[in-house]
N, C-alpha and C positions, 0 to 999 in steps of 0.2 A: 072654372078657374082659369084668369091667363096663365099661358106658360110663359114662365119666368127664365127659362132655359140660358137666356142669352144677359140675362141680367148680370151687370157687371163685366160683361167682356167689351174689349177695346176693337172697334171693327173698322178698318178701314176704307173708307169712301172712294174709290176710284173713276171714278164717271166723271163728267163733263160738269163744269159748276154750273150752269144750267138746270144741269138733271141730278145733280145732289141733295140738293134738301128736302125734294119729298122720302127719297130713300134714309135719309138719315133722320128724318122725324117720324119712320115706323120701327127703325132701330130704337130709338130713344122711347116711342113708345112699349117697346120689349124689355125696356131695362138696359139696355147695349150703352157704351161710350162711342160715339161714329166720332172719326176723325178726315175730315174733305183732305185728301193730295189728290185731284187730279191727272189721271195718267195723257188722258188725251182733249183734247179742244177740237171744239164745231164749229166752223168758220164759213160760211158763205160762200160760192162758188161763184155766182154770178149777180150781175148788177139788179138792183129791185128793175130799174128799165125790159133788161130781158125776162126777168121772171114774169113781169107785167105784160110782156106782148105776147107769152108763150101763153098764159091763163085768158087772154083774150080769145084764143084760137082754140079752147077746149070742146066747143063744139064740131073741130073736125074730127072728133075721135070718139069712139064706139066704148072702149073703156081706159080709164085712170087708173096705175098701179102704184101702188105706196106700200113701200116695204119698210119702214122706220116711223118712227114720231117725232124725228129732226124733219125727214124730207116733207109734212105737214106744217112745222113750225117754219121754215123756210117760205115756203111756195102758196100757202093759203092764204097768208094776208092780203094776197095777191089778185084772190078770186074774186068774182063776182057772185052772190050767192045768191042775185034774184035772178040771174039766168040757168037754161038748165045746165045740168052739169053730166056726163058720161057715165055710164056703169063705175063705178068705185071697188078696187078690191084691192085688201089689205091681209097684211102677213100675219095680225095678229092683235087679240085684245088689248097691247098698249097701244099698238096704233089706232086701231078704232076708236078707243078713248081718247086719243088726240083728236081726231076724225067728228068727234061729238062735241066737241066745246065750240065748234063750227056751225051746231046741229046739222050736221051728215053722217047721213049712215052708207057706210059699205053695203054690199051688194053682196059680194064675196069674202069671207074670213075662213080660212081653212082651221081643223080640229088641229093640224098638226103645225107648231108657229114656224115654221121653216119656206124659205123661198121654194123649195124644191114638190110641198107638196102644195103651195099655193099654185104653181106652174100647172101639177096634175090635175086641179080640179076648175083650173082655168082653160086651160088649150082645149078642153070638149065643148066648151060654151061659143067658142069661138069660130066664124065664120070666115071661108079664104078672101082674105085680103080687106079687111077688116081691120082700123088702124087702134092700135093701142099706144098711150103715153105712160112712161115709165120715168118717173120722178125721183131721183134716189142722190145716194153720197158716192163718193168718188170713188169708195171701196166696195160695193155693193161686187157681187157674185155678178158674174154672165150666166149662169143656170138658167134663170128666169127668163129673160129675152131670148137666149135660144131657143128654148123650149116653144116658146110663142110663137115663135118665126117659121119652125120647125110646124108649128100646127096651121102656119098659113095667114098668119096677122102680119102686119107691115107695124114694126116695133118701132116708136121714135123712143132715144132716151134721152134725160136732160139729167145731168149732175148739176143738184141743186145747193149739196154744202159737201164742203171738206172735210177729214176727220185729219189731225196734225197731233202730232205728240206737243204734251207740254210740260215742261223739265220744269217751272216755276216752284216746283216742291219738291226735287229731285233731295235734298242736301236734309231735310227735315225728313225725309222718308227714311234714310241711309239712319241716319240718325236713330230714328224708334227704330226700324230693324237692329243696328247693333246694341243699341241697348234692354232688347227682347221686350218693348212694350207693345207689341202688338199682337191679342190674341188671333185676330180672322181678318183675311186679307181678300177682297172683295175683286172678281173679276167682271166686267159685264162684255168686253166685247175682244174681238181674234186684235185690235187695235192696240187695243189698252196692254194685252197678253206682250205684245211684242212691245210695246215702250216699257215694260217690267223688265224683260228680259234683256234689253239693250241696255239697262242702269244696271242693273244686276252685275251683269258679264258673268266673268267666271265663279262670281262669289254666291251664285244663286241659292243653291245645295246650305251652304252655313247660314244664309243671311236670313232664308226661311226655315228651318230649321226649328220646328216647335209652333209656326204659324201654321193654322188651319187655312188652307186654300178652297177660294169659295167660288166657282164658276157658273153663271146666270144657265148655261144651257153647254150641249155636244158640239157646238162647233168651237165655242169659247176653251172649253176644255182639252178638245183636239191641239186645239193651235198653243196651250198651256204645257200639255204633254211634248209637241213637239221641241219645246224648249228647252225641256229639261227637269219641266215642276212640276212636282206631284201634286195633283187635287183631290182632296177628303172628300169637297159636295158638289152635287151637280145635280137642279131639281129636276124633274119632271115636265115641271111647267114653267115655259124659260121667259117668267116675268118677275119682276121687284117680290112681288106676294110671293112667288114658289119659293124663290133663294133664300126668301125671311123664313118660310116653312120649313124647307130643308135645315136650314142651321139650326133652327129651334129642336127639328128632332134628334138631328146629329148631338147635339150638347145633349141633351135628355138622355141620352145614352150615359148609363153608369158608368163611373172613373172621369168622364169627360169635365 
């Protein structure tokens, strides 16, 4: 039998309107009401021209690192996919699945979705001086290229999109916050955390108050905590599917 767990609750969409509507057509398949205010927008960083000279040139490099499924939707259209392409490693099953509507597969996906242990099981593979392309958002961690660099690869990085706060829902969020129509408020990234908290300001503590706080994974939540917000969920598995998992169980919890 589905669990019905979330049926009926009002959940807030925060992601990028891009990447909202498959997450809010597995809410709606739950029973949930999703409601899209995007907290942040994906913007392009550089011209299709340079992403196009830079995807020319991927055969100087030993391997390709993609830590997102923005820095694919950006920079693949780009590619040329009857030439060969570099070793490919990715942070994790969303990106891979971005990686696959390409038909390419990674090489490397670590067990654990995080930069930090994709770095661990990448730097052994790795030969000194050895050139690796690292395609990412403008917010990406240095963990990862140090690490690299650290094991003796010559790291190029290319910031391929933006991530920008976007207020365009600010006034309509304020709104269902005071008037307590919202039961689960949806975090997916340390970005989005910090344009909550910058609307918020001092009134965070009231304004959530009775709202379930939903955070995609620990570094989302870190960056939630350091603001001041208490988070109920935080899955396991820091994909669309866990966060859906996790709330489904949270609610199935008696009283809830």
């Amino acid at each position: 039998m589905t669990n019905r767990a979330l049926a009926g609750k009002t959940v807030l969409v925060t992601r990028d309107k891009e990447q909202a509507a498959s997450f809010s057509a597995k809410l709606r398949d739950a029973g949930a009401v999703p409601i899209e205010i995007p907290l942040i927008a994906i913007r392009p960083a550089a011209t299709p021209e340079a992403i196009a000279a830079l995807a020319e040139r991927l055969e100087e490099y030993r391997w390709l690192v993609l830590t997102s499924a923005n820095a694919i939707r950006f920079f693949f259209p780009h590619v040329s996919l009857s030439r060969p392409l570099p070793n490919i490693a990715v942070v994790g099953r969303k990106t891979a699945a971005a990686l696959a509507e390409y038909g390419v597969s990674p090489v490397l996906v670590p067990d654990d979705f995080t930069a930090e242990r994709l770095a661990a099981m990448l730097a052994p593979r790795l030969k000194q001086g050895e050139r690796v392309l690292f395609v990412k958002g403008d917010l990406a961690s240095p963990t990862l290229p140090e690490a690299l660099r650290e094991a003796g690869a010559t790291v190029d990085e290319f910031i391929v999109y933006r991530t920008m706060p976007d207020t365009s829902g600010e006034e309509q969020l304020l709104t269902l916050l005071r008037e307590r129509k919202l039961d689960v408020l949806t975090l997916m990234s340390p970005s989005a955390v910090r344009s909550l908290a910058r609307l918020l300001g001092g009134e965070a503590n009231e304004l959530l108050s009775g709202v379930t706080v939903a955070c995609i994974g620990p570094v989302t939540k870190k960056a939630a905590e350091q603001e001041g917000i208490a988070v109920h969920i935080c899955p396991a598995d820091y994909t669309a599917d866990g966060i859906m998992k996790a709330m489904e169980q949270y609610f199935s919890t008696e009283g809830r």
